[in-house]
Each structure stands twice: as C-alpha cells, then as structure tokens.
MARMIRO-7401 format. One line per field, with one value per atom (N, C-alpha, C): residue number from 0; residue in one letter; atom name; x, y, z. Coordinates in nm, 3 decimals, padded with zeros to 5 digits. Example, Ala and Ser with C-alpha at 12.3 -4.5 7.8 and 13.67 -1.06 7.14 Angstrom:
pos <- 0, 0, 0, 1, 1, 1
code <- a, a, a, s, s, s
site <- N, CA, C, N, CA, C
c1 <- 01.319, 01.230, 01.320, 01.285, 01.367, 01.290
c2 <- -00.569, -00.450, -00.330, -00.225, -00.106, 00.003
c3 <- 00.780, 00.780, 00.780, 00.708, 00.714, 00.787
***
This chain:
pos <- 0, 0, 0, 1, 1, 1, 2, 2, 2, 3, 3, 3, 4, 4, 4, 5, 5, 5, 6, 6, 6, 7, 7, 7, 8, 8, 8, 9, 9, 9, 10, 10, 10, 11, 11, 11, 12, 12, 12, 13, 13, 13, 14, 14, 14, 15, 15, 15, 16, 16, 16, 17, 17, 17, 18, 18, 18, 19, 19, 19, 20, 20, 20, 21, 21, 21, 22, 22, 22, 23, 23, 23, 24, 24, 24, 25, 25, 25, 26, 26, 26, 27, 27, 27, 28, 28, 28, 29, 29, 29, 30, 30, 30, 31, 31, 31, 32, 32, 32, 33, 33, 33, 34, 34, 34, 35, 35, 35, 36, 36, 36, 37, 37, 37, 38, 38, 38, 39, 39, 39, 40, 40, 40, 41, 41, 41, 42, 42, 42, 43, 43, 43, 44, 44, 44, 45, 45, 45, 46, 46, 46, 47, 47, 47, 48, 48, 48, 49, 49, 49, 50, 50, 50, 51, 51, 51, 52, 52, 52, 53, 53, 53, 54, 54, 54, 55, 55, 55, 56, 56, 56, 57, 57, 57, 58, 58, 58, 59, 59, 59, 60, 60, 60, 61, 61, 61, 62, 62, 62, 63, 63, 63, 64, 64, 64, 65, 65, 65, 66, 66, 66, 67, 67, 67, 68, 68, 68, 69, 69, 69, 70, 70, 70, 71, 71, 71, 72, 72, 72, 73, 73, 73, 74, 74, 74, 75, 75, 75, 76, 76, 76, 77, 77, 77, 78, 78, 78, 79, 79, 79, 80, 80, 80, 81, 81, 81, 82, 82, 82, 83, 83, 83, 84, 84, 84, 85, 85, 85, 86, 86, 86, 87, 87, 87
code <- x, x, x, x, x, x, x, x, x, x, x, x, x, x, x, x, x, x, x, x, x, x, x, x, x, x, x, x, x, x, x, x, x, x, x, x, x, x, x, x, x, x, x, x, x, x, x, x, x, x, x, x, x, x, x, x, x, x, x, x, x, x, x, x, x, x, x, x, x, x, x, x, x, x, x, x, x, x, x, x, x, x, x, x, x, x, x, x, x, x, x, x, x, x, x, x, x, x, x, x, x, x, x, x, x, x, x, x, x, x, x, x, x, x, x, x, x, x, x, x, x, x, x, x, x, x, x, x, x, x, x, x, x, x, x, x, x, x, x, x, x, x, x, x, x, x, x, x, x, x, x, x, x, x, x, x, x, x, x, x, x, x, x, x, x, x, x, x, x, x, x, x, x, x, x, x, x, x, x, x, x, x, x, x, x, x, x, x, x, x, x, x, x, x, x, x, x, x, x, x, x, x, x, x, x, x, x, x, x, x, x, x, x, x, x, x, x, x, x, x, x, x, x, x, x, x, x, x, x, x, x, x, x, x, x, x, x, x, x, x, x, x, x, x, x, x, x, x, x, x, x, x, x, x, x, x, x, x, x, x, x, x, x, x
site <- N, CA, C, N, CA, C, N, CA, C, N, CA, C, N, CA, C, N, CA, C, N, CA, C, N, CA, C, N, CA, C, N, CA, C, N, CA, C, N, CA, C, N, CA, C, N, CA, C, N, CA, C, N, CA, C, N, CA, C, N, CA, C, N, CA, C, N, CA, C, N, CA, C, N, CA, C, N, CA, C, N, CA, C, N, CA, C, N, CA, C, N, CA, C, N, CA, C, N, CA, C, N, CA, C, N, CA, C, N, CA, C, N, CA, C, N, CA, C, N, CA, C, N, CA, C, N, CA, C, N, CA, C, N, CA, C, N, CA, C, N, CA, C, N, CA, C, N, CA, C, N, CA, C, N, CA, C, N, CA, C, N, CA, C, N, CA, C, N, CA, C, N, CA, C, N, CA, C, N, CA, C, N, CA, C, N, CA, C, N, CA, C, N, CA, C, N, CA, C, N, CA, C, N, CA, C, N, CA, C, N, CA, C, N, CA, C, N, CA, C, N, CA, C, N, CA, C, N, CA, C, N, CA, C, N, CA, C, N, CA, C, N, CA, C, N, CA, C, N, CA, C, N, CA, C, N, CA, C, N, CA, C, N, CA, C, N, CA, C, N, CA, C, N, CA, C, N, CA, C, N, CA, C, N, CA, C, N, CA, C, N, CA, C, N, CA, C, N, CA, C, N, CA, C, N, CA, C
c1 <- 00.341, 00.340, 00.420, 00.522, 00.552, 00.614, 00.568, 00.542, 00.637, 00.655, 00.764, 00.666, 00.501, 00.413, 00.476, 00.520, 00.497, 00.363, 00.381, 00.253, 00.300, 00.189, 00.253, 00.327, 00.267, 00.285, 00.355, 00.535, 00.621, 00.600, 00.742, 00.737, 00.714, 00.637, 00.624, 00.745, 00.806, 00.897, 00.864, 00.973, 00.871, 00.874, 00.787, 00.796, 00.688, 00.718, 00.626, 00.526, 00.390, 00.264, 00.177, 00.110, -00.041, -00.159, -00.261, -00.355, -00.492, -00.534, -00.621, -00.759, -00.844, -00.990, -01.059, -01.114, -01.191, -01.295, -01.394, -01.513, -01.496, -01.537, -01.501, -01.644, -01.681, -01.771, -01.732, -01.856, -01.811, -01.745, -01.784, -01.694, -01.554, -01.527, -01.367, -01.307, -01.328, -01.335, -01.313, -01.380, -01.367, -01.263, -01.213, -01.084, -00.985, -00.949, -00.843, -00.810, -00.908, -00.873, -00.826, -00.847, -00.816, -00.686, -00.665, -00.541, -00.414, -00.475, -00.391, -00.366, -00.462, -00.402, -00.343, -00.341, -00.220, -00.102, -00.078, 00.019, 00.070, 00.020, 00.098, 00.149, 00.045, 00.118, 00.249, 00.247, 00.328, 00.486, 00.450, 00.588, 00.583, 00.532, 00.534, 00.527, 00.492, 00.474, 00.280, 00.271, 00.052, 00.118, -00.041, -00.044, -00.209, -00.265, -00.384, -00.424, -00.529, -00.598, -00.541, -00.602, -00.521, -00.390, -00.322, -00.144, -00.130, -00.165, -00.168, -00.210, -00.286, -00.405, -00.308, -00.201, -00.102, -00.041, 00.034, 00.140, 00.030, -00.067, -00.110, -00.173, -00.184, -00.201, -00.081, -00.010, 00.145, 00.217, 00.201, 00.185, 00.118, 00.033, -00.063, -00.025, 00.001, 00.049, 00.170, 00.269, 00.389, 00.362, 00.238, 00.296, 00.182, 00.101, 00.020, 00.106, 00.083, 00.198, 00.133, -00.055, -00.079, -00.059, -00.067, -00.036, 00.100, 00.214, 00.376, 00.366, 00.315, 00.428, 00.331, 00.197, 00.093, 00.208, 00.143, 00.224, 00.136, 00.183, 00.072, 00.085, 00.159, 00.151, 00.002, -00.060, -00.117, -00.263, -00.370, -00.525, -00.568, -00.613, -00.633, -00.769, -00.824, -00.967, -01.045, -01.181, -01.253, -01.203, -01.240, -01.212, -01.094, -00.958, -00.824, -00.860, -00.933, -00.930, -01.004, -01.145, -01.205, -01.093, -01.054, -00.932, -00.879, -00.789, -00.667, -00.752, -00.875, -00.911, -00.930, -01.026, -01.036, -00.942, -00.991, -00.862, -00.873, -00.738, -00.696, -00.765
c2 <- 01.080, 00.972, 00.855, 00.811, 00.693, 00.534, 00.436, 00.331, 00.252, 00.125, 00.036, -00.098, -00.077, -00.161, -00.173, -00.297, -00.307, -00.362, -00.316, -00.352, -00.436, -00.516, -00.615, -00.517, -00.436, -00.351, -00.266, -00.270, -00.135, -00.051, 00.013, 00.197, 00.182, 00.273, 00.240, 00.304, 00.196, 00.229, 00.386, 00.433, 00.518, 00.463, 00.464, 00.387, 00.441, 00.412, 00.448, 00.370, 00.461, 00.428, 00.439, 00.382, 00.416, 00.432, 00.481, 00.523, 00.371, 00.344, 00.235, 00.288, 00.229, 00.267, 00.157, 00.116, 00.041, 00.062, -00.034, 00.043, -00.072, -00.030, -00.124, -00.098, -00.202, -00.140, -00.045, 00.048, 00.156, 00.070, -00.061, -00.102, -00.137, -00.169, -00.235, -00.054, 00.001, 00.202, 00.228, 00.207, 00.244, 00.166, 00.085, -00.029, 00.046, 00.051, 00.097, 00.256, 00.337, 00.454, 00.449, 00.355, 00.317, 00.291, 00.192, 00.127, 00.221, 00.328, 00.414, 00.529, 00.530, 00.603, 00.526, 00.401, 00.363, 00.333, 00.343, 00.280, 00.457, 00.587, 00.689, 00.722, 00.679, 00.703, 00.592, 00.497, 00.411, 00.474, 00.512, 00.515, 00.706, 00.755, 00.892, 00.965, 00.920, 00.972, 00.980, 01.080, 01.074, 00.993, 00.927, 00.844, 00.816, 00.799, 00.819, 00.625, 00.605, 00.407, 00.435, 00.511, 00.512, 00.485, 00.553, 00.505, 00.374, 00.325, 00.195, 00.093, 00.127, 00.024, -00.078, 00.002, -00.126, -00.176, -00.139, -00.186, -00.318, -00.283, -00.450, -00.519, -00.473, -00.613, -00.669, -00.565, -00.621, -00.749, -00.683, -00.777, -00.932, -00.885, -00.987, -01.130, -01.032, -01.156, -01.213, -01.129, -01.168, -01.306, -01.302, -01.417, -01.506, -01.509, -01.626, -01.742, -01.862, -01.951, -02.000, -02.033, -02.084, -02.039, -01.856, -01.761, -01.786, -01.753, -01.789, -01.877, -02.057, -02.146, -02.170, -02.077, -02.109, -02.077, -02.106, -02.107, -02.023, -01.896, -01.812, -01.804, -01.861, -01.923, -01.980, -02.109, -02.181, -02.104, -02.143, -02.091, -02.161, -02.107, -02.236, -02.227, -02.335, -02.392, -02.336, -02.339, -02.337, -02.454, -02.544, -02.694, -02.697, -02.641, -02.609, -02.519, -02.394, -02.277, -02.339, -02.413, -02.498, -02.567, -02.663, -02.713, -02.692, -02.572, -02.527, -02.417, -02.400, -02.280, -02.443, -02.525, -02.573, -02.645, -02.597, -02.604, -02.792, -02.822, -02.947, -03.028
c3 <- 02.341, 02.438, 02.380, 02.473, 02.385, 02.486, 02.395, 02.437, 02.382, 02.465, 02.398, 02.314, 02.339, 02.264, 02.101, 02.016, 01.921, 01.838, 01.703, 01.634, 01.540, 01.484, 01.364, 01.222, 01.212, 01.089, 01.150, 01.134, 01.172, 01.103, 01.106, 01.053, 00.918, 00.882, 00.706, 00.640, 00.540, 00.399, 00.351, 00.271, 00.146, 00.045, -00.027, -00.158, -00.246, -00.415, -00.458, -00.481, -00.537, -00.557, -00.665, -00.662, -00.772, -00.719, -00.736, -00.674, -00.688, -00.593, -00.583, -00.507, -00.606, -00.488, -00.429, -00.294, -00.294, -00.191, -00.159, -00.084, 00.015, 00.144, 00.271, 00.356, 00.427, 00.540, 00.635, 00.689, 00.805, 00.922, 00.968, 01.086, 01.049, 00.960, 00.862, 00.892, 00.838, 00.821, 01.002, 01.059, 01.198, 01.250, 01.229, 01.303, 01.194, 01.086, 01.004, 01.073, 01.130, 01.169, 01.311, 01.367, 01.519, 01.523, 01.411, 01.429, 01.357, 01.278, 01.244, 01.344, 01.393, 01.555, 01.629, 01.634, 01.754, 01.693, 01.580, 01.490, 01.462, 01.476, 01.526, 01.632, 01.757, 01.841, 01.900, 01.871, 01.878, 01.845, 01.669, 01.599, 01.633, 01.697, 01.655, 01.530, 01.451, 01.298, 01.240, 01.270, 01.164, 01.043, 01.064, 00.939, 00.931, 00.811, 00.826, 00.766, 00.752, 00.693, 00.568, 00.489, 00.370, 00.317, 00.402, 00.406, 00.445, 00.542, 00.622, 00.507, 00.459, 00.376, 00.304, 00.196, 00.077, 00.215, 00.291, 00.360, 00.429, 00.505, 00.594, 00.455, 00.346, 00.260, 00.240, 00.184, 00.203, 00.259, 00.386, 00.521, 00.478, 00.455, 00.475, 00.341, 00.263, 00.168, 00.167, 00.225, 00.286, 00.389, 00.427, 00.529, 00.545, 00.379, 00.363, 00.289, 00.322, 00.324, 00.185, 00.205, 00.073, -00.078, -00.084, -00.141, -00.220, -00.129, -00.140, -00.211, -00.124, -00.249, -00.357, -00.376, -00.499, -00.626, -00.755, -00.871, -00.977, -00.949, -01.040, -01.159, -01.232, -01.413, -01.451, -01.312, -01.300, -01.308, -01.348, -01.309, -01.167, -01.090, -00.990, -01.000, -00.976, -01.003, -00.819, -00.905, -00.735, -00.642, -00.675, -00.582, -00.530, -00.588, -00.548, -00.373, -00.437, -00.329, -00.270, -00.250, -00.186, -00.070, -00.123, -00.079, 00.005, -00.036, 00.020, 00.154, 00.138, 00.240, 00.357, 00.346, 00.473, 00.548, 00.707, 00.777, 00.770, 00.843, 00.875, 00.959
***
C-alpha cells in the first residue's frame, strides 16, 4: 500500500552499530511497534522498534537546541539542567 504520508524519521541510512540494551515500559514497546509499522508501510521496507530505536534518538538529539549549543567539556550542574529544562 502506498502513501504519500511522510513521517518525521525517513528512510533509514545503513550504518554501523554496536549492540545496546535497554528496558522501556510495555506502552513506550507498544507505540515503537506501531510506529514501526507505519514507518514500513510508508517507506515499503520491514523494519522492526529495534532498528528504529538509534535512528529517533538520533533524531532526537539532532534537533535539541539545548543539547547542540551545550559544551560537553563542561560538567553541567543540576541547577544548570534545572534551568535550562523550565519553559519560558
């Protein structure tokens, strides 16, 4: 089936990897498998959460602004992240 819907997370790269484990809730688990079904049928390619998983962190740090211009030489203090989390 195919659709002209885009998703935030396009076609995935190939690239290499290392193996990472982590433990998520069953509802976090149930949306990652959802969204890896529409994110196949979209691009026409299976892809399972697992695959998906580096790429939307990826994503995700790609386009945190506080992240970017932070200065990771630096330690940042709680009161910093304090800080910098509340909104305006």
């Amino acid at each position: 089936m195919s659709t002209t819907r885009k998703l935030r997370l396009g076609p995935l790269p190939k690239t290499e990897s290392i193996k990472l484990a982590f433990v998520c809730q069953a509802g976090l688990k149930a949306d990652l498998d959802r969204y890896a079904a529409l994110h196949a049928q979209v691009y026409g390619e299976s892809v399972d959460a697992v695959t998906l998983i580096p790429h939307m962190l990826e994503a995700f740090l790609a386009g945190d602004r506080g992240f970017k211009k932070g200065d990771t030489s630096k330690p940042v203090s709680q009161k910093q992240l304090q800080r910098e989390a509340t909104p305006l």
